[in-house]
C-alpha positions as CSV (number, residue, x, y, z in Angstrom):
1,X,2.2,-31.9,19.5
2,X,-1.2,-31.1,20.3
3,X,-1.2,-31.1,23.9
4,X,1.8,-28.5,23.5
5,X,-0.4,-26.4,21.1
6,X,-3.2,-26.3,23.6
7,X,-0.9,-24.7,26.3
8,X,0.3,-22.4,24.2
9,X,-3.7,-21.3,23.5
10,X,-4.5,-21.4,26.8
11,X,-0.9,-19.3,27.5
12,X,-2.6,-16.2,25.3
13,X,-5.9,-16.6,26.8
14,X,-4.4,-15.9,30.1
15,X,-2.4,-13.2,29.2
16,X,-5.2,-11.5,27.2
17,X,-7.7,-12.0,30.2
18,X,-4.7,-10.1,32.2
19,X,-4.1,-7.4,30.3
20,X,-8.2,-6.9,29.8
21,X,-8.8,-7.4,33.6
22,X,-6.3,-4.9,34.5
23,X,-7.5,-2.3,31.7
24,X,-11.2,-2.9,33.6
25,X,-10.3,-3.4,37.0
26,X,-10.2,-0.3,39.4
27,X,-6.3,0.1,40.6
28,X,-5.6,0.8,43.9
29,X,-2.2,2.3,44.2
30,X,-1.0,3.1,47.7
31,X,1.7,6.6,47.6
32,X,4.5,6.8,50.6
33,X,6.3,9.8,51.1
34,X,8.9,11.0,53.1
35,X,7.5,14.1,54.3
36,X,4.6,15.8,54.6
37,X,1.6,18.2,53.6
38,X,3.7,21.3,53.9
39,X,6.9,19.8,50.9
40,X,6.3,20.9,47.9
41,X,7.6,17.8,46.0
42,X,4.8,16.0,47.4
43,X,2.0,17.3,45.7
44,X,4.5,17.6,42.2
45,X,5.1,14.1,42.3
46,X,1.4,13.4,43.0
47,X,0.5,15.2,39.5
48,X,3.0,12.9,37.9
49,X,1.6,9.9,39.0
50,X,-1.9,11.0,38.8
51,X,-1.1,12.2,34.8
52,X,-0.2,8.2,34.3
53,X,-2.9,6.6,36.2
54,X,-6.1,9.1,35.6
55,X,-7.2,7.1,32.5
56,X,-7.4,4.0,34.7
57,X,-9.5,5.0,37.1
58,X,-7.3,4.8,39.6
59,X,-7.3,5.4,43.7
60,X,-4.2,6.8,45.2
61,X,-3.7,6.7,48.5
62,X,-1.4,8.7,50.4
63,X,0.8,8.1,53.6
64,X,3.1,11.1,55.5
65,X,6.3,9.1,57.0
66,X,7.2,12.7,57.9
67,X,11.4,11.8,58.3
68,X,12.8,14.6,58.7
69,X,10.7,16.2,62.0
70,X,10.7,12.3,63.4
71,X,14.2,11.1,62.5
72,X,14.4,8.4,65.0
73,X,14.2,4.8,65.3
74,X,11.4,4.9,67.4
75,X,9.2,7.5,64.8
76,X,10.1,4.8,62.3
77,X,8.8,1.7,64.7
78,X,5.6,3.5,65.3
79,X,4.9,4.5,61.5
80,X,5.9,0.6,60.4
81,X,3.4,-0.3,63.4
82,X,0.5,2.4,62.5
83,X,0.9,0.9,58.9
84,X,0.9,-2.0,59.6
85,X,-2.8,-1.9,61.4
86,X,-3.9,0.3,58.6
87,X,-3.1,-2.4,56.2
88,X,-4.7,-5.2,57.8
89,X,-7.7,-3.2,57.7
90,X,-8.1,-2.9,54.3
91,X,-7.9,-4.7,50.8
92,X,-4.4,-5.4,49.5
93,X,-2.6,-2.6,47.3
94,X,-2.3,-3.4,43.6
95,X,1.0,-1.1,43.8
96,X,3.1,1.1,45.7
97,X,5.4,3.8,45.3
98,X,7.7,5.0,47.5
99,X,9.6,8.6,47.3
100,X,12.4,9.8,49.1
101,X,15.4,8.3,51.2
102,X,14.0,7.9,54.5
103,X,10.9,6.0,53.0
104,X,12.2,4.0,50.6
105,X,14.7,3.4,53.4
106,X,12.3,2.6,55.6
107,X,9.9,0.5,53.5
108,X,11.8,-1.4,50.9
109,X,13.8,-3.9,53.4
110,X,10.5,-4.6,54.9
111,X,8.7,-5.1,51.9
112,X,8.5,-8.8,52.7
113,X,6.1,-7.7,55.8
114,X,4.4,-5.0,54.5
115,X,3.9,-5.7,50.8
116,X,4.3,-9.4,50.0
117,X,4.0,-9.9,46.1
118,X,2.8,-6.6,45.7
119,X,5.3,-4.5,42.9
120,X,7.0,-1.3,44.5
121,X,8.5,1.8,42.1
122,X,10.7,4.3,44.4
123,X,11.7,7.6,42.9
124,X,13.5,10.3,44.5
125,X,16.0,8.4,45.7
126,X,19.4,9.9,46.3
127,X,21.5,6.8,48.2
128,X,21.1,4.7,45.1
129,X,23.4,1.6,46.3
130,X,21.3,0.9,49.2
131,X,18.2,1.1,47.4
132,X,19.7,-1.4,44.4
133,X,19.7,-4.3,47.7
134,X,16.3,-5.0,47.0
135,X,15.9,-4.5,43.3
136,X,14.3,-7.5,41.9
137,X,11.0,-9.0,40.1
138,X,9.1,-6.7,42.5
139,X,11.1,-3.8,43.1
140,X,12.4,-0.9,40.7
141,X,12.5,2.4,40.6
142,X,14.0,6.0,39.8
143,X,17.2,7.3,41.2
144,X,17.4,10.9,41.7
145,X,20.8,12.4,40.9
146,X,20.9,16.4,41.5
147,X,22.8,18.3,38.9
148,X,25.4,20.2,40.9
149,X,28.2,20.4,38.6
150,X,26.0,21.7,35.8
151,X,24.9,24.1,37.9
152,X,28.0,25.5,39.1
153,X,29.3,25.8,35.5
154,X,26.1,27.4,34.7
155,X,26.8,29.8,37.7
156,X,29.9,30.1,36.3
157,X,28.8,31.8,33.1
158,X,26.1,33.9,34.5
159,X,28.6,35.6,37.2
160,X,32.0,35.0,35.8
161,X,33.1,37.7,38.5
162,X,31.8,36.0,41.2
163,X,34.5,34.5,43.7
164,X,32.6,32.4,46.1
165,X,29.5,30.0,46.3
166,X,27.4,30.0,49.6
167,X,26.1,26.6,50.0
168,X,23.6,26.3,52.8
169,X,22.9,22.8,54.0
170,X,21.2,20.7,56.8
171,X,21.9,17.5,58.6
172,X,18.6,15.9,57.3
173,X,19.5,12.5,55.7
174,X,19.2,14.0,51.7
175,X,21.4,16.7,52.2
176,X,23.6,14.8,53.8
177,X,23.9,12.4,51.0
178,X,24.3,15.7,48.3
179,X,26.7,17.2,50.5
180,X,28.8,14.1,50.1
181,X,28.1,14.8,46.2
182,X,29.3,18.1,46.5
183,X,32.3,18.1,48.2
184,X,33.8,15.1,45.8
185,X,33.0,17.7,42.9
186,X,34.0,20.9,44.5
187,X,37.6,19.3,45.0
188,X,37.7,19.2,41.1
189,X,35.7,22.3,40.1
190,X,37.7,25.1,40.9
191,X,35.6,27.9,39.4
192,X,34.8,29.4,43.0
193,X,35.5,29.2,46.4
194,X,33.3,27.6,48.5
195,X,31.8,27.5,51.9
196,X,29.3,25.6,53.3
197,X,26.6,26.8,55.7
198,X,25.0,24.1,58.0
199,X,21.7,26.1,59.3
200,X,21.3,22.7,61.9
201,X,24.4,23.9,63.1
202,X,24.1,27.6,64.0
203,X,21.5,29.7,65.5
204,X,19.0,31.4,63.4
205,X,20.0,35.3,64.7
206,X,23.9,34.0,63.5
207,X,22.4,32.3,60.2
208,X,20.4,35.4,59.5
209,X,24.0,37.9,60.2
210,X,26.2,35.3,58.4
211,X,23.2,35.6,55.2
212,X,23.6,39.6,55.4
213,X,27.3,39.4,55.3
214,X,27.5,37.5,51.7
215,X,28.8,39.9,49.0
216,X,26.0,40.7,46.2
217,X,28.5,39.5,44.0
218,X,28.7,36.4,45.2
219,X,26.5,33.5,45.3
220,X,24.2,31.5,47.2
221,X,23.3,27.8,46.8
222,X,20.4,26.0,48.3
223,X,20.9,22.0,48.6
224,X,17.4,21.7,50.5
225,X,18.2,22.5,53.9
226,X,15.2,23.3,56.7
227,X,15.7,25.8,59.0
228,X,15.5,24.7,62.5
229,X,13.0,26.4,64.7
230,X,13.0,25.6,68.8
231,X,10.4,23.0,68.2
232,X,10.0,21.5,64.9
233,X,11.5,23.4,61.7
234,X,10.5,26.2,58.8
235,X,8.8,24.6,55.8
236,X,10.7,24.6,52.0
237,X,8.9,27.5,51.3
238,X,9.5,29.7,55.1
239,X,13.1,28.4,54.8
240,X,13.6,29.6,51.3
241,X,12.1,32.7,52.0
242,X,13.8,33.0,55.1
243,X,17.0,33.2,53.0
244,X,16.0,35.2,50.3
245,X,14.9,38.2,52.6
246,X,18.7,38.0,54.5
247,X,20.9,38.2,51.7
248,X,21.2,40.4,48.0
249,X,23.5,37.6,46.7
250,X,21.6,35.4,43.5
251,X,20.2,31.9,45.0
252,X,19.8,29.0,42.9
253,X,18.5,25.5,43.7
254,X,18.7,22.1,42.7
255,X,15.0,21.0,42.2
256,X,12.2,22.5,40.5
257,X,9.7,23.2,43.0
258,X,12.1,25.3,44.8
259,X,12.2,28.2,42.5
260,X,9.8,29.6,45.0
261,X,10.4,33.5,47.1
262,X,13.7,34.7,45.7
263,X,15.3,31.9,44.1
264,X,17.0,32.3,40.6
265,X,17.2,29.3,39.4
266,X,19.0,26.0,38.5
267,X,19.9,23.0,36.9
268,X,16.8,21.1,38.3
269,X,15.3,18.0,38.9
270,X,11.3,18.0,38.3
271,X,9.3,15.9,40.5
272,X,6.8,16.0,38.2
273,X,8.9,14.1,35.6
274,X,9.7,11.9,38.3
275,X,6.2,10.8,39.3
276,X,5.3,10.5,35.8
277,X,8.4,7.8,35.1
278,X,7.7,5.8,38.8
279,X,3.9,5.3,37.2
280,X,4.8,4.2,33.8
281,X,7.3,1.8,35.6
282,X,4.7,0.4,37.8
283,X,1.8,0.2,34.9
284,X,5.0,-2.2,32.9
285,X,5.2,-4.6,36.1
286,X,1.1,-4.8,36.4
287,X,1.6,-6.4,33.0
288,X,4.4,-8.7,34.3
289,X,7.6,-6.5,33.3
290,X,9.9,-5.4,36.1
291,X,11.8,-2.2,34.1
292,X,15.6,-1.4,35.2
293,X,16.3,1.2,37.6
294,X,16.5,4.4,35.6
295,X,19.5,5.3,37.1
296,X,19.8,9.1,35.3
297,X,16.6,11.4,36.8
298,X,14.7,13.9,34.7
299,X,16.6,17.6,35.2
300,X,16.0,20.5,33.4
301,X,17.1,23.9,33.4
302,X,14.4,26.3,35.1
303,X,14.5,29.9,36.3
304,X,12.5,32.6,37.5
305,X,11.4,35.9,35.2
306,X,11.0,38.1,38.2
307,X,14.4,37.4,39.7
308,X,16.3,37.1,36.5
309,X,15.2,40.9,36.4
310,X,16.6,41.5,39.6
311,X,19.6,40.2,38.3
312,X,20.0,41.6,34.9
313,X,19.9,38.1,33.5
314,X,18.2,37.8,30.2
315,X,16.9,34.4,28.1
316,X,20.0,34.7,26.2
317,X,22.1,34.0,29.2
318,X,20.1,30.3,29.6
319,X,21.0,27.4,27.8
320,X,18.8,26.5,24.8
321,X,15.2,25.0,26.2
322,X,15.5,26.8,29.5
323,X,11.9,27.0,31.0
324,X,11.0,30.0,32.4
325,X,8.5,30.6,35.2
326,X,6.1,33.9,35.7
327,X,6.7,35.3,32.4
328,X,4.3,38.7,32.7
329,X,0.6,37.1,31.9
330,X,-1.6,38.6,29.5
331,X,-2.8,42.1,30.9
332,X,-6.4,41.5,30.7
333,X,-7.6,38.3,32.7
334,X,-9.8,37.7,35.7
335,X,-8.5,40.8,37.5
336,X,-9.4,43.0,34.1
337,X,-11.5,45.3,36.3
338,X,-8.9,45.8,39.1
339,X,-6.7,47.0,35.7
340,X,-9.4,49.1,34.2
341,X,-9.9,51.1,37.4
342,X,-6.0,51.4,37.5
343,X,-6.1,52.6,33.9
344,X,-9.1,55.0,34.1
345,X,-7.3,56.5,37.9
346,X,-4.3,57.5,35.4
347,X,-6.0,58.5,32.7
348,X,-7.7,61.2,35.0
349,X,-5.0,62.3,36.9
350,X,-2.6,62.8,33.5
351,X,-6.0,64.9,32.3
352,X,-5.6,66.7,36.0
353,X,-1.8,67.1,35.2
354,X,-1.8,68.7,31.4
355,X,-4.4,71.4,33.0
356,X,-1.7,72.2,35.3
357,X,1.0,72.1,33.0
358,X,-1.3,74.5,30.7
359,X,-1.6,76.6,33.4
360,X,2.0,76.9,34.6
361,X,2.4,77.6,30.8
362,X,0.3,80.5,30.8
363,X,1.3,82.3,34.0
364,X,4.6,82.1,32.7
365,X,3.8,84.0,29.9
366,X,2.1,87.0,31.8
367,X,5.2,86.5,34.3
368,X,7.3,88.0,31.6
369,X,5.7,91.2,31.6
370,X,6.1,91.4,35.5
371,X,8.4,94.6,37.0
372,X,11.9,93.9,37.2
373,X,11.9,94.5,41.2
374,X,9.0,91.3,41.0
375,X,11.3,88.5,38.6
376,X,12.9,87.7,42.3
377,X,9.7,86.0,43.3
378,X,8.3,85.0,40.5
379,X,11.3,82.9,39.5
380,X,10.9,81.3,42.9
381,X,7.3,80.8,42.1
382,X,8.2,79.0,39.1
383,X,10.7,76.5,40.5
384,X,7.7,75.5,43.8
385,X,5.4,75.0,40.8
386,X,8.3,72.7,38.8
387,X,9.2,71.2,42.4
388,X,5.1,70.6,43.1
389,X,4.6,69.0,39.6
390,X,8.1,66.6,40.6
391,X,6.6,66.0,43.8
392,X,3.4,64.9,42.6
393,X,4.2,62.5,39.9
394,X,6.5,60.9,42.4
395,X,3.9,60.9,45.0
396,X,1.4,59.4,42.1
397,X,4.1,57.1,41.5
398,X,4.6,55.6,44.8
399,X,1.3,54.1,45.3
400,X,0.6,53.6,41.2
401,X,3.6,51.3,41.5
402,X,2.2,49.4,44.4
403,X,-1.7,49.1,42.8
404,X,0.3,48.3,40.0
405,X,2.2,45.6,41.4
406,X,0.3,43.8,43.9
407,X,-2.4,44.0,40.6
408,X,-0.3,41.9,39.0
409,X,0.6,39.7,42.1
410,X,-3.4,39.1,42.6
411,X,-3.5,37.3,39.1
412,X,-1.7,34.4,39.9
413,X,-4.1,31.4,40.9
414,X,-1.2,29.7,43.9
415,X,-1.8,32.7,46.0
416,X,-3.3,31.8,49.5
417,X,-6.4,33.3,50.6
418,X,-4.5,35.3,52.9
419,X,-3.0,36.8,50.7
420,X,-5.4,37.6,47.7
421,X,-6.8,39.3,50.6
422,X,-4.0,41.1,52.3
423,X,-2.5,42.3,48.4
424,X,-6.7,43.2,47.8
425,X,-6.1,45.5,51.3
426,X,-3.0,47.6,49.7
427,X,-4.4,48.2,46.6
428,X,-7.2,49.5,47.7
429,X,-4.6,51.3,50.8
430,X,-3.1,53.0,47.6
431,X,-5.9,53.7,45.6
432,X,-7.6,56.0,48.5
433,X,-3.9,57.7,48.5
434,X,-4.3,58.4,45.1
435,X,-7.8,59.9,45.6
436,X,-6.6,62.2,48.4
437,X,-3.9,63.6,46.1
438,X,-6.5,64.3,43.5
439,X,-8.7,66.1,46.2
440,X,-5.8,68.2,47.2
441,X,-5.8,69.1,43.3
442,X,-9.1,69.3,42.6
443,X,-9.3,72.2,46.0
444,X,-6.4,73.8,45.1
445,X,-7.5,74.6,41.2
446,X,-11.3,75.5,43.1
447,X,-9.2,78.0,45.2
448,X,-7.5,79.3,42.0
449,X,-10.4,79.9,39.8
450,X,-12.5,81.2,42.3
451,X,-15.1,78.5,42.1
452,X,-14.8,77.3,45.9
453,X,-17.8,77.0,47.7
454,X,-18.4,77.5,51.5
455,X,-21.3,76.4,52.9
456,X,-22.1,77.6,56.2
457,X,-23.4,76.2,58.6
458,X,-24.7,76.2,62.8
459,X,-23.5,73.0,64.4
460,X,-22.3,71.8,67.8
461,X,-18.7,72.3,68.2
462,X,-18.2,69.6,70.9
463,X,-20.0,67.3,69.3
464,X,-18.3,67.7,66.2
465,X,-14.9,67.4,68.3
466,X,-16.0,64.4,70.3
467,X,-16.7,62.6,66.6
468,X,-13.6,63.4,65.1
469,X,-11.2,62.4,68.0
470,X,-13.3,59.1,68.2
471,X,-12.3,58.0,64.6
472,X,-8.4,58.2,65.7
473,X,-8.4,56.5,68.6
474,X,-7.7,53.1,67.3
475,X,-5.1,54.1,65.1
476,X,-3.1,56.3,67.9
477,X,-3.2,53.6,70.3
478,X,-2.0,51.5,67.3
479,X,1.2,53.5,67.7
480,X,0.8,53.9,71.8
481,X,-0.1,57.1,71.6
482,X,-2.6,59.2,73.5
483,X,-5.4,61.6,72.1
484,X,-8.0,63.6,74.3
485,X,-9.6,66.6,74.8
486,X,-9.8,69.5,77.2
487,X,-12.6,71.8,76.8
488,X,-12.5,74.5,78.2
489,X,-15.2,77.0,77.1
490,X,-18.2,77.5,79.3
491,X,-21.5,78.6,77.9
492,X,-20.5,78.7,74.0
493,X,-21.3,75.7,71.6
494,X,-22.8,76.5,68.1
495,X,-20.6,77.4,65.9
496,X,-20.9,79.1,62.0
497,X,-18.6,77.3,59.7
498,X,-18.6,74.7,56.9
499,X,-19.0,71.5,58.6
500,X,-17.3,69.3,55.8
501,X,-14.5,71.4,55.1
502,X,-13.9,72.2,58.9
503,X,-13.7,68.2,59.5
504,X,-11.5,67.9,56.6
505,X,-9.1,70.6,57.9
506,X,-9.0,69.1,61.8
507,X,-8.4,65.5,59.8
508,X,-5.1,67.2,58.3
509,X,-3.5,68.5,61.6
510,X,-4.5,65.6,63.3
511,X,-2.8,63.4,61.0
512,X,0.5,65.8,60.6
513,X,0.5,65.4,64.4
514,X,-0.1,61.3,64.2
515,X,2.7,61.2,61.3
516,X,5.6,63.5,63.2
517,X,4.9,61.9,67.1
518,X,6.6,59.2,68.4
519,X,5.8,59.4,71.6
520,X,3.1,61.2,74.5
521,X,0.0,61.9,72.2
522,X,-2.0,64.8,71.0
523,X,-4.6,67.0,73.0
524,X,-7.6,68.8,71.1
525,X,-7.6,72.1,73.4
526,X,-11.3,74.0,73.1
527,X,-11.2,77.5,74.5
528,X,-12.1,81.2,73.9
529,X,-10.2,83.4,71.7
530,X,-8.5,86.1,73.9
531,X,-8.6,88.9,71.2
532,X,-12.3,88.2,70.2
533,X,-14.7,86.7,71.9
534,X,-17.4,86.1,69.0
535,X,-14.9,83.4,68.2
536,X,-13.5,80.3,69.6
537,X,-10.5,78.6,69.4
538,X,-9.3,75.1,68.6
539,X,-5.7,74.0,69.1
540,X,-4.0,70.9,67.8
541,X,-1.3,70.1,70.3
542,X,1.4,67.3,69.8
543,X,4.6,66.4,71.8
544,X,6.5,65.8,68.4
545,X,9.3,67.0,66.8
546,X,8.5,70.4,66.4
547,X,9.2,73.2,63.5
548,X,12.4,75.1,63.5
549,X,12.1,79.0,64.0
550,X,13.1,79.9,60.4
551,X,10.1,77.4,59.0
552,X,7.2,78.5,61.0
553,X,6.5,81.4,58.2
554,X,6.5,79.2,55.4
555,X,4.7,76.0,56.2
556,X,1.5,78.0,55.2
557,X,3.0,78.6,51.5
558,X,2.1,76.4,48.7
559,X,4.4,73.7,47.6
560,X,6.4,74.2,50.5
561,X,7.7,71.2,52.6
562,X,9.8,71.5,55.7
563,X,10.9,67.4,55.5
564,X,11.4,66.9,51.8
565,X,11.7,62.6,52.8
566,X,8.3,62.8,54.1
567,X,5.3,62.3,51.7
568,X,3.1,64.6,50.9
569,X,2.3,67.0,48.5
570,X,2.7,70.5,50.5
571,X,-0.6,71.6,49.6
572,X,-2.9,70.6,53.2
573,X,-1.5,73.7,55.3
574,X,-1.8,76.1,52.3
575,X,-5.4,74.5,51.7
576,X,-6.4,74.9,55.3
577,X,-5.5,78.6,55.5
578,X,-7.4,79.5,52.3
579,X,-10.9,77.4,53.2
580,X,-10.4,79.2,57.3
581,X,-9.8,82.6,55.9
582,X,-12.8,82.2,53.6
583,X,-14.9,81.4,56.6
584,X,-13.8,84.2,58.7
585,X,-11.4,82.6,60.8
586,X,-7.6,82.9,60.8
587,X,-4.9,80.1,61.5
588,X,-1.4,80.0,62.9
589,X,0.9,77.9,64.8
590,X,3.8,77.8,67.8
591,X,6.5,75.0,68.0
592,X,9.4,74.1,70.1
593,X,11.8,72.0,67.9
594,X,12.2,68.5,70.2
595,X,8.6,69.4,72.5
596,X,5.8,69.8,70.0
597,X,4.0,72.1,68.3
598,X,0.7,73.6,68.7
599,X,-1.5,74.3,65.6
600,X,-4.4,76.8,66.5
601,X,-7.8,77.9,64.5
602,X,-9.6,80.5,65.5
603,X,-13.3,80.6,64.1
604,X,-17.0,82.3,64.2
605,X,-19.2,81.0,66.9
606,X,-22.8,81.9,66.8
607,X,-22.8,85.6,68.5
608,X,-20.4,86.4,65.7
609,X,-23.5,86.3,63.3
610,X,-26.3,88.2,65.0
């Protein structure tokens, strides 16, 4: 009787030293998965496991079997052989988990060799009965069952007038094993038609036509497929975004970390969940208890704000305890001075546009006591000033809408450097847009209230050319287009004008020219005025589209555009004639609809003036 009480004592000893040794020892956990770098369900699973173990102190190591871009028996030989050596190198693994079929299928029946005595969790794991082979005191894990049915119903009841479900596969081993799932419950679920899209299959110019061809009103579902490319494939993310771009139809998904670039949402599985179950499982078996296969895998219903916008959804259309993703973020964060520039840029210009409302006001009032024979004109002057105010809040629209979205696309922390930097570049693309428009005011209400300023000036006229053509030359080439100059005065140079405003005028044609060319280029023609020859003139020639006869005598009038679908305010030509006629000078111009046209200033050179 006493020997039988001092085993059980020396039992609970041993078991208390074990649980204390484990609580103080350092794990070492070793982390096998089926892809690589580039998945996102590698890193979500990661966080899972990492949530579980953190408090331990705990190393993770990670290993990329990489299974889908090295399917082959031979890829599989090497990685068992490269892990193999790396394992003989270094102290044994306390555990290991194993994610994904090729892996775990992979791994598991060679536990024996790899990982003798050493407990394994899989998770992820879609061919469950081949997996359950090896379940025993040292093996367990998570199954991972995608939730297609519920997803279809829940299609179902967000586009009951929907006919047919898209459902774009590949030939890698886990969509292979869903497709299988799908087709055994499409031949019961008769809510849609369906057709199956194998991007392995087809080429990408066919995948990208058969994408465009899909109805809006029908839908598109994505059951994890990469995108073959001539060597290797497109990532998770470059597939899905692939898709997105290539079809208006709604896409939903079957795992979390693919509501990603365009996808709606889903009845999904999180890999999060997942990794936080296959750590909890192995933490039991460091103790010496082997859980059961959990057999039912952690889904959840997830969509995306943005695109449920895009597609009129709203939370009441999701089940109860629906997670949503990029829900609009508190206005004010990191970015707050990005949004205070935004908001003191409007604040200005609506300042900028109740003066001009004020003073379309008042010169309607004085219009009313205008002659009969006038009320023609003025009535016309009254709808360009209605038709400039239109065109300017829809030209402060445009790029307020993009400051205002790519400000909002900035905030979010999973942006790449790349592109923090390339949204950075259009905002601040949109915000010198904005500026010019409120220059083009700001001159216009100068011109009005007879506040405009010219300051003259002597300066070199071919130097001043040579300088201005230089600054385009990049961006013509840009668009394989030439630019040059032909000089051809002889013995005059100085010129009398305002420097500034002259630049800001040769800027304008030079950039009407840029913006209606296509192809040839533009020549800056120097040469002396034939009717007077105390002035020079400078001629802006393009080979592009030209101005029709009947539009020559109005491009000069304010508000007036000759392509409405063009932006702009039609203000610059109006602007230029004022500010060249205040120096002296005079400006015209002669087109050819189809061969170009040729804008022409004529202006005071130095003899003018003594």
């Amino acid at each position: 009787m006493i020997k039988k009480k001092l085993l059980i004592f020396v039992f609970l000893i041993l078991v208390i030293f074990n649980v204390y040794s484990k609580e103080e020892k350092h794990l070492h956990i070793l982390y096998i998965s089926s892809y690589n770098t580039s998945h996102p369900v590698v890193f979500r699973q990661l966080e899972g496991i990492e949530k579980v173990f953190s408090k331990y102190h705990a190393a993770i190591d990670v290993e990329f079997f990489d299974g889908n871009r090295f399917p082959n028996k031979e890829d599989a030989d090497k990685f068992l052989d490269y892990l193999k050596y790396k394992l003989s190198k270094l102290p044994a693994y306390d555990g290991v988990i194993v994610a994904d079929d090729p892996a775990v299928n992979l791994i598991v029946p060679n536990k024996e060799k790899l990982f003798p005595n050493i407990p394994i969790v899989f998770l992820g794991v879609n061919e469950v009965s081949k997996a359950m082979q090896f379940v025993g005191d040292y093996v367990t894990g998570v199954a991972e069952n995608v939730s297609i049915d519920e997803t279809i119903s829940l299609i179902h009841k967000q586009f009951p007038d929907a006919k047919k479900v898209y459902v774009v596969v590949s030939h890698h081993m886990t969509d292979q094993i869903n497709r299988q799932r799908f087709r055994e419950i499409s031949r019961h679920n008769k809510a849609f038609e369906y057709e199956e899209i194998v991007v392995t299959s087809i080429d990408n110019h066919v995948l990208k036509e058969k994408l465009k061809s899909i109805s809006k009103s029908d839908v598109v579902l994505y059951m994890g497929a990469f995108i073959p490319l001539p060597k290797g494939e497109l990532s998770v993310q470059e597939s899905l975004l692939f898709i997105s771009k290539n079809t208006k139809a709604p896409i939903y998904s079957l795992w979390e970390c693919t509501i990603i670039n365009g996808v709606l949402g889903g009845v999904v599985i999180s890999h999060r969940e997942q990794g936080e179950i296959a750590g909890s499982m192995l933490l039991k078996m460091f103790y010496g208890k082997t859980p059961k296969v959990k057999l039912s895998s952690p889904n959840l219903v997830c969509f995306d704000a943005k695109i449920m916008r895009k597609y009129d959804l709203s939370e009441s259309d999701l089940p109860d305890g629906a997670i949503i993703l990029n829900r609009d973020t508190e206005v004010f964060g990191k970015y707050n001075f990005i949004i205070l520039l935004i908001l003191f840029i409007i604040v200005i210009l609506l300042i900028f546009f109740v003066i001009e409302l004020m003073s379309v006001n008042k010169k309607n009032t004085r219009e009313k006591n205008i002659l009969r024979e006038q009320k023609e004109r003025a009535e016309e002057s009254d709808l360009m000033k209605s038709a400039f105010i239109a065109n300017v809040s829809h030209e402060i629209r445009t790029p307020l809408n993009s400051i205002l979205g790519f400000s909002n696309l900035i905030a979010h922390d999973d942006l790449s450097s790349e592109e923090r930097l390339e949204y950075s570049r259009i905002i601040e693309e949109n915000t010198i847009n904005l500026l010019g428009i409120i220059d083009n005011v700001l001159e216009l209400s100068y011109l009005d209230s007879g506040t405009f300023k010219f300051r003259q000036k002597k300066f070199s006229l071919i130097d001043f050319i040579d300088e201005v053509v230089e600054e385009y030359k990049d961006l013509f080439k840009k668009k394989n287009l030439t630019i040059r100059i032909e000089n051809n005065l002889e013995d005059v140079d100085i010129i009398v004008f305002d420097k500034v405003r002259l630049k800001g005028i040769l800027v304008h044609l030079l950039n009407n020219s840029y913006k209606f060319t296509e192809k040839g280029g533009v020549v800056v023609i120097l040469k002396h005025d034939e009717q007077d020859s105390t002035k020079v003139k400078i001629v802006v020639r393009d080979s592009g589209i030209g101005i029709p006869e009947n539009d020559k005598s109005r491009i000069f009038n304010r508000f007036e555009q000759i392509d409405k679908f063009v932006q702009g305010t039609g203000l610059g030509l109006s602007i230029c004639k004022s500010v060249i006629e205040a120096g002296n000078g005079e400006i015209g111009v002669d087109s050819i609809v189809g061969l170009g046209s040729e804008f022409w200033i004529n202006i005071p050179t130095e003899k003018s003036k003594t």
